[in-house]
C-alpha positions in Angstrom: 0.0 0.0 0.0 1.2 3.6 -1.2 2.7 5.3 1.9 2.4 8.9 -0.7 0.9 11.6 0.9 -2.4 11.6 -1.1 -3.0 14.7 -3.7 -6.1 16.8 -3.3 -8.1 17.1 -6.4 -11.9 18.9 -7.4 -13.8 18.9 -10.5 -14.9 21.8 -12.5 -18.4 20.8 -14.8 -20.7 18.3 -13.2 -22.3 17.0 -16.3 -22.3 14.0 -18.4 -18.6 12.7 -18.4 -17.8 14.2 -14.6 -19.3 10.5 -13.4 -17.0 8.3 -14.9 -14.2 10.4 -13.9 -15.7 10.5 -9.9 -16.1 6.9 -10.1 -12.4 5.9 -11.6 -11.0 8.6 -8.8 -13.3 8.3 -5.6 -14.5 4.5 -5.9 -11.1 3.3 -8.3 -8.7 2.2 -5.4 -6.5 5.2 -5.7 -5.0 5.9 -2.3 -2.8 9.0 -4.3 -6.1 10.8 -4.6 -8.5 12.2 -2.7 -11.6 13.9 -4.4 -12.6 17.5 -2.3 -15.0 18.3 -4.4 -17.2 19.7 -7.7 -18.8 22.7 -9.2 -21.1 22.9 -11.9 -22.5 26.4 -13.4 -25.8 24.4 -12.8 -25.5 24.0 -9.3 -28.0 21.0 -9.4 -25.7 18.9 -11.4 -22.8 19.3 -9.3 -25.0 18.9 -6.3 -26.2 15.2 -7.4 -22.5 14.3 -8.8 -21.3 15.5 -5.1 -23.8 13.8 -3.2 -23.9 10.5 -5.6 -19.8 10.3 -4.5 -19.7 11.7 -0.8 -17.7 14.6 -1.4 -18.3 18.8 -1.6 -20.3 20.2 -4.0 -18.3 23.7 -4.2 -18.2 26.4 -6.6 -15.3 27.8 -8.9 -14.3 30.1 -6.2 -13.8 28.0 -3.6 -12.1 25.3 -6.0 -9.9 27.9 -7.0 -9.0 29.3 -3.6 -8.9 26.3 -1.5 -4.9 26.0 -0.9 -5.0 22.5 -0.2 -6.2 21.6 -3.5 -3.3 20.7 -5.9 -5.2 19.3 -9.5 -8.4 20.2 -11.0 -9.8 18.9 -13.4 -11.9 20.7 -16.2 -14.4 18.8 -17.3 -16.5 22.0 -19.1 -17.7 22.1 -22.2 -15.0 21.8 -25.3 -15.1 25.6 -26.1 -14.8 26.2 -22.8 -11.8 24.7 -21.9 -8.9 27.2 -22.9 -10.9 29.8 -20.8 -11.2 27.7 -17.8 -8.0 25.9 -18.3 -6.7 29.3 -17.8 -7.8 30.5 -14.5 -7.2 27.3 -13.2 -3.3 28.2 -14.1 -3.9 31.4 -13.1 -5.2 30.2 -9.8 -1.6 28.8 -9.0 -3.3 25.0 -9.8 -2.3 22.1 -11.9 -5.0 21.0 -15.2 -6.0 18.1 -15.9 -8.5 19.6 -18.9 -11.1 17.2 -21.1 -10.1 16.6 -24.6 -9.4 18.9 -26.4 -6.4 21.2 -24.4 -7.9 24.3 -26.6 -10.4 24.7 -29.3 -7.7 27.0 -31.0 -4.2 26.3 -31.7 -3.5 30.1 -30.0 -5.5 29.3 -27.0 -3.6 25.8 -26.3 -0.4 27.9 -26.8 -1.1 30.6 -24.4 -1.9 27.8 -21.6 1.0 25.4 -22.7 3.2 28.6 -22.1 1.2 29.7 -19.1 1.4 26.7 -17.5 5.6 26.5 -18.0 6.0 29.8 -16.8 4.4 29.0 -13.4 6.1 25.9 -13.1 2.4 23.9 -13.2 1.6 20.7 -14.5 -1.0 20.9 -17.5 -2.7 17.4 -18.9 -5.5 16.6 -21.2 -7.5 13.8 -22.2 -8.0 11.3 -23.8 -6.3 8.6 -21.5 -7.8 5.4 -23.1 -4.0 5.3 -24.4 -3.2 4.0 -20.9 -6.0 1.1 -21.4 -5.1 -2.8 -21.5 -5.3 -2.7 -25.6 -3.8 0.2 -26.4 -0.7 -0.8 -23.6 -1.0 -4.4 -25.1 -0.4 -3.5 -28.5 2.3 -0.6 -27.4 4.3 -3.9 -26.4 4.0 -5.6 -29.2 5.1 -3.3 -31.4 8.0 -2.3 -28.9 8.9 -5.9 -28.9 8.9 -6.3 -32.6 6.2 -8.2 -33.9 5.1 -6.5 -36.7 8.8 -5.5 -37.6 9.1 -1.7 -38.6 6.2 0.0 -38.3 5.6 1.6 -42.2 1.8 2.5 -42.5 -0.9 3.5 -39.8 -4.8 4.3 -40.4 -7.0 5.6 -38.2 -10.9 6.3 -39.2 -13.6 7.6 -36.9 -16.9 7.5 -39.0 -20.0 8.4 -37.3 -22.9 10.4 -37.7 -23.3 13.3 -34.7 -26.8 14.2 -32.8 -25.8 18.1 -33.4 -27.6 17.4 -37.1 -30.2 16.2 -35.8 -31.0 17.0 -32.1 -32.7 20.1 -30.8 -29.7 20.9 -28.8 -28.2 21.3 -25.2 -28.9 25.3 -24.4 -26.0 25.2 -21.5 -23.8 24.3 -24.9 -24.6 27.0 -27.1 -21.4 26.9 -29.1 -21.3 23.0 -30.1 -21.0 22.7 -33.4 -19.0 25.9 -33.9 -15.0 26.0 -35.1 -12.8 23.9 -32.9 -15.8 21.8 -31.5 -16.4 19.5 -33.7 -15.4 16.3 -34.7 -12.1 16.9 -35.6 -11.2 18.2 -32.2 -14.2 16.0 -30.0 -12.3 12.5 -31.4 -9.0 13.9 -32.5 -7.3 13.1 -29.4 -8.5 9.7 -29.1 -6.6 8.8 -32.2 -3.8 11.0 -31.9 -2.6 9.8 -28.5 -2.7 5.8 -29.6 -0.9 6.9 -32.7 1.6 8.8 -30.7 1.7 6.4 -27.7 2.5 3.6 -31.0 4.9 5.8 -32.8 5.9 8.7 -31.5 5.7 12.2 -32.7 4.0 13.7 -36.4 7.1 15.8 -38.4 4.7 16.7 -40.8 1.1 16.7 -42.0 -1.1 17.6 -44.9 -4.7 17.2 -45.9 -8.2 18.5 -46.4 -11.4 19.5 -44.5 -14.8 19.9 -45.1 -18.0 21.1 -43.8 -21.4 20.2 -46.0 -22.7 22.8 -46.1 -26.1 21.9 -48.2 -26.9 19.4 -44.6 -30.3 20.7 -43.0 -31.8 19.5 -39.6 -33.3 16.3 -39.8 -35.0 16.1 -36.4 -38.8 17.0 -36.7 -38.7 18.2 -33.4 -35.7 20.8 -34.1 -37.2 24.1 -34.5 -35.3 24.3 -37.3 -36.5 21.5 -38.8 -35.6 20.6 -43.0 -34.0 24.4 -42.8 -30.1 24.4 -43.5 -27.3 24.0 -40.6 -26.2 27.2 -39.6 -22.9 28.1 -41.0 -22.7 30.5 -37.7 -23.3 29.3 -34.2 -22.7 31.2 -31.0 -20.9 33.9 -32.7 -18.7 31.7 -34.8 -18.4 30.1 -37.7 -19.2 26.4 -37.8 -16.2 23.8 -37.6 -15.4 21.3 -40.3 -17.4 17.7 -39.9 -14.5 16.0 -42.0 -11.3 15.7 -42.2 -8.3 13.9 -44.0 -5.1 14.3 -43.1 -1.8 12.5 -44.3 0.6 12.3 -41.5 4.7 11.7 -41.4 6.0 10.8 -38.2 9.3 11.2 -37.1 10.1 8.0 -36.9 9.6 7.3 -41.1 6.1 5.8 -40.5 3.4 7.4 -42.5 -0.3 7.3 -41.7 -3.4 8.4 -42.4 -6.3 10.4 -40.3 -9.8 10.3 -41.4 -12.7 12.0 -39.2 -16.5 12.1 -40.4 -19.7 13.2 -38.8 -21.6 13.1 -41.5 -22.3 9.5 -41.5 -24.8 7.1 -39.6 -24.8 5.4 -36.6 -23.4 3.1 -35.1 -19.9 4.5 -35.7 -17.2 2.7 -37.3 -13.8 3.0 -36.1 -10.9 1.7 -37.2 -6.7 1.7 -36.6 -4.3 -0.7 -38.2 -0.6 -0.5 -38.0 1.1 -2.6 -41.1 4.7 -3.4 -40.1 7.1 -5.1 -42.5 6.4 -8.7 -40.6 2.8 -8.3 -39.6 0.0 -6.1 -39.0 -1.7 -5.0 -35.3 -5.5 -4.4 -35.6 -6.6 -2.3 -32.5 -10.1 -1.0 -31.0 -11.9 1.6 -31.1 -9.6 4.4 -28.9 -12.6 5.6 -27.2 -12.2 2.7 -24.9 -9.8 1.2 -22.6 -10.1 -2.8 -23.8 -12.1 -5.8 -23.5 -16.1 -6.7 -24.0 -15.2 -6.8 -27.8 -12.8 -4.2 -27.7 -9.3 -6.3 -28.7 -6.2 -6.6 -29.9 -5.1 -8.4 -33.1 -1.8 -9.2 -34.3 -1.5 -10.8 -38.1 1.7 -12.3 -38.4 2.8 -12.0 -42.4 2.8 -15.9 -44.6 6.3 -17.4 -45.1 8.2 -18.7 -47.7 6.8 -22.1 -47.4 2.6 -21.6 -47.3 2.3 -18.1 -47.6 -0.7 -18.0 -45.7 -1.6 -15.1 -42.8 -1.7 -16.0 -39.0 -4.4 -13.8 -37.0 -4.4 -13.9 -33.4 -6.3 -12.5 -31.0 -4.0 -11.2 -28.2 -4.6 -11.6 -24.2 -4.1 -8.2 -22.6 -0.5 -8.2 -21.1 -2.0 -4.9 -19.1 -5.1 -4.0 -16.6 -7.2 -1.1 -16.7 -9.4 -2.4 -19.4 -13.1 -1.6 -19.1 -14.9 -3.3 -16.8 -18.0 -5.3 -17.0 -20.7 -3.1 -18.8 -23.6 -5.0 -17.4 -23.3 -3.5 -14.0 -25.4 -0.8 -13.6 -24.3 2.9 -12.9 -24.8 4.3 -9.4 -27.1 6.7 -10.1 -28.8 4.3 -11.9 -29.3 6.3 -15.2 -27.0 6.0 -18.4 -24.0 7.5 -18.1 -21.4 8.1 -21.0 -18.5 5.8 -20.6 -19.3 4.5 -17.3 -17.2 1.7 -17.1 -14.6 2.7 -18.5 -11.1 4.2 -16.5 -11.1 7.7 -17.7 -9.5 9.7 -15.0 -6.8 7.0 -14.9 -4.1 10.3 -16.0 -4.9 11.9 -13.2 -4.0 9.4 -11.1 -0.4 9.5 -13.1 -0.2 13.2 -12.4 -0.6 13.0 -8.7 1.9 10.4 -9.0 4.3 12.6 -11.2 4.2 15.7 -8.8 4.6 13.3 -5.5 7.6 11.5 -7.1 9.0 14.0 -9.2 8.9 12.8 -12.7 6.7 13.7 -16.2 3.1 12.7 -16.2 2.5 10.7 -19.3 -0.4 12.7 -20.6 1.7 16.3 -21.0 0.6 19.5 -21.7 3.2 18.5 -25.2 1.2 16.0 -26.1 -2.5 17.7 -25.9 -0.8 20.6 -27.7 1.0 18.0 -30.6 -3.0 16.8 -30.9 -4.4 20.4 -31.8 -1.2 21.7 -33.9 -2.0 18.6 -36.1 -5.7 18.9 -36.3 -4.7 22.7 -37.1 -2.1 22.2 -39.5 -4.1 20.2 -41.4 -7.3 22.7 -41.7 -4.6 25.5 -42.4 -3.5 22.9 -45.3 -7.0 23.2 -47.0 -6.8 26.5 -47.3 -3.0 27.5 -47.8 -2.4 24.7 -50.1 1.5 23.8 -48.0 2.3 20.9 -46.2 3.3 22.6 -42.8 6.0 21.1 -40.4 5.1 21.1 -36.5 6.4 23.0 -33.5 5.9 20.5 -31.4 7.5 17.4 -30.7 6.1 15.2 -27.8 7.7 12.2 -26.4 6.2 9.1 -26.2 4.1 8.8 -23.0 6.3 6.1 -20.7 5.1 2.8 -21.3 3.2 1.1 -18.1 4.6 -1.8 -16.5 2.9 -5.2 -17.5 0.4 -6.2 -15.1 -2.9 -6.1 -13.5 -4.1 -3.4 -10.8 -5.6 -4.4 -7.7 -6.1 -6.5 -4.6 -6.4 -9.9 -5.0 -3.2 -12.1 -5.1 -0.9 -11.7 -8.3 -2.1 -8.3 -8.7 0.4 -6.1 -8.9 -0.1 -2.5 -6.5 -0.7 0.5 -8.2 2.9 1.7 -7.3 4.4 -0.8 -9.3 2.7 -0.2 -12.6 2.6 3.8 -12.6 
């Protein structure tokens, strides 16, 4: 059992994905954390949320000004986040902000720099990276069993409710620039891509938004009129996007987003190595129920035919058993999943004194690319990124928890 002092850590926006990041951190095992409290600009969400999980329901103030609290995590709405992000910095606090870190490239700058300047640790989502598939296959690769790593796809098809839906009023800017899918999913497939292969040197591609798509809801009031191309104030973000990617490493890959499809979503990621190819999940999970790993090992000389294996995890912290129902006994996105699980390395980080896997480099790597590649559309250029993330650390093989043979917390962050 951890001996750590434990780090005190409080939400910021109570709604939908606050519970399975309450759950992971005040009912995961964690003895490095310790959950104060929430706040919610609709203090009757943060009110259920705090009294579903026993802890504070609080406002921003007190969040901000309680000198105890060391992380706080900003769980707003997307085109919220550089704002808040900000006085969270500015508050002397470290972030740990929902995906994406900004929903502009100067935003994400200004808090990446902000953040340096006061010494404070910045992190962002998505953490399904850390997840039993995405660690298993990290292994494999690392081990060699596709041989060099030369192509990479990753798709996220889907068709989004803001088309059809009358619409959340507290979100009155989804749907506008930087709030879409590009930026909503971008970070999901980013952060396997760079947690497989390191950094993107360069990237090109095109974007789109249709703009001849009308609301399809009966119920909208705007129903059968054309999509806005202005909401809140600004002008409405691109629903797809293809971008060709070079990574530093020689790789080259390919990232496709689309909201303009149907449900249920399709999403795909292959790595094809000179000596065999890793199929992997969807990235908006951690692992398991469906959600695996498989490694095709390339025909030889002698048969020339294909091996395909599905792959035991080699990790923990896959998603747990999605027929349990939620404690507040409503549907909840991503319940069982382990989101949060990067807090958990930050507290870590700042109690030991070492880089938190999820850095402030790597959220801002995920938003120059998604950046670069609208800014290719319309200049034409294929632009070289500023930034130049590691790869997260890899976590130690092995499963999380209490029974015998698995391994403590400790040992695999």
């Amino acid at each position: 059992m951890s001996t750590v002092k434990p780090v005190k850590v409080a939400l910021i926006g109570s709604g939908n994905i606050s519970y399975t990041y309450l759950n992971t951190l005040v009912k995961g095992g964690f003895n490095i954390i310790d959950v104060v409290g929430c706040s919610d600009l609709i203090p009757e969400r943060s009110k259920a949320r705090a009294e579903l999980f026993g802890i504070r329901q609080m406002t921003n103030e007190e969040i901000l000004n309680d000198p105890e609290i060391e992380i706080v995590i900003n769980t707003t709405q997307l085109w919220n986040h550089t704002a808040v992000t900000r006085q969270i910095l500015e508050a002397g606090k470290n972030v740990y902000s929902e995906k994406a870190m900004g929903d502009t490239l100067e935003g994400a700058k200004a808090n990446y720099e902000l953040a340096a300047s006061k010494g404070l640790r910045l992190g962002c989502a998505p953490d399904c990276y850390m997840g039993a598939a995405f660690q298993t296959a990290r292994k494999l690769l690392d081990d060699g069993a596709i041989g060099r790593p030369l192509i990479a796809h990753a798709m996220c098809y889907r068709g989004y409710n803001s088309h059809y839906a009358a619409g959340d009023p507290a979100d009155p800017s989804a749907g506008s620039a930087g709030t879409t899918i590009t930026h909503d999913m971008g970070g999901y497939y980013i952060n396997v891509l760079v947690n497989m292969l390191g950094a993107v040197n360069r990237v090109s591609g095109y974007t789109k938004f249709y703009d001849e798509r009308v609301y399809e809801n009966p119920r909208h009031p705007h129903y059968k009129e054309p999509i806005a191309h202005e909401i809140g104030g600004k002008r409405r973000g691109d629903t797809v996007m293809l971008g060709a990617l070079e990574f530093k490493n020689g790789c080259f890959g390919s990232l496709t987003f689309c909201s303009e499809g149907f449900f249920p979503e399709v999403p795909k990621m292959e790595i094809y190595g000179t000596e065999g190819i890793l199929t992997l999940p969807d990235p908006n999970n951690f692992g398991g129920w469906g959600n695996d790993v498989y490694l095709t090992r390339v025909g030889n000389a002698v048969n020339g035919k294909n091996e395909v294996f599905r792959v035991p995890f080699t990790h923990g912290f896959g998603d747990t058993d999605p027929s349990i129902p939620t404690l507040s006994g409503k549907r909840e996105p991503c319940y069982n999943s382990w989101r949060g699980l990067a807090v958990v390395d930050m507290a870590y980080a700042i109690r030991r004194g070492r880089p938190h896997r999820s850095s402030a480099e790597l959220a801002l790597h995920t938003v120059e690319i998604i950046d670069a590649i609208e800014r290719s559309m319309k200049d034409n250029k294929v632009y070289t990124l500023q930034s130049c993330p590691e790869r997260p650390a890899p976590l130690t093989p092995g499963f999380f928890g209490g029974s015998i043979g698995e391994a403590s917390i400790d040992n695999i962050l």
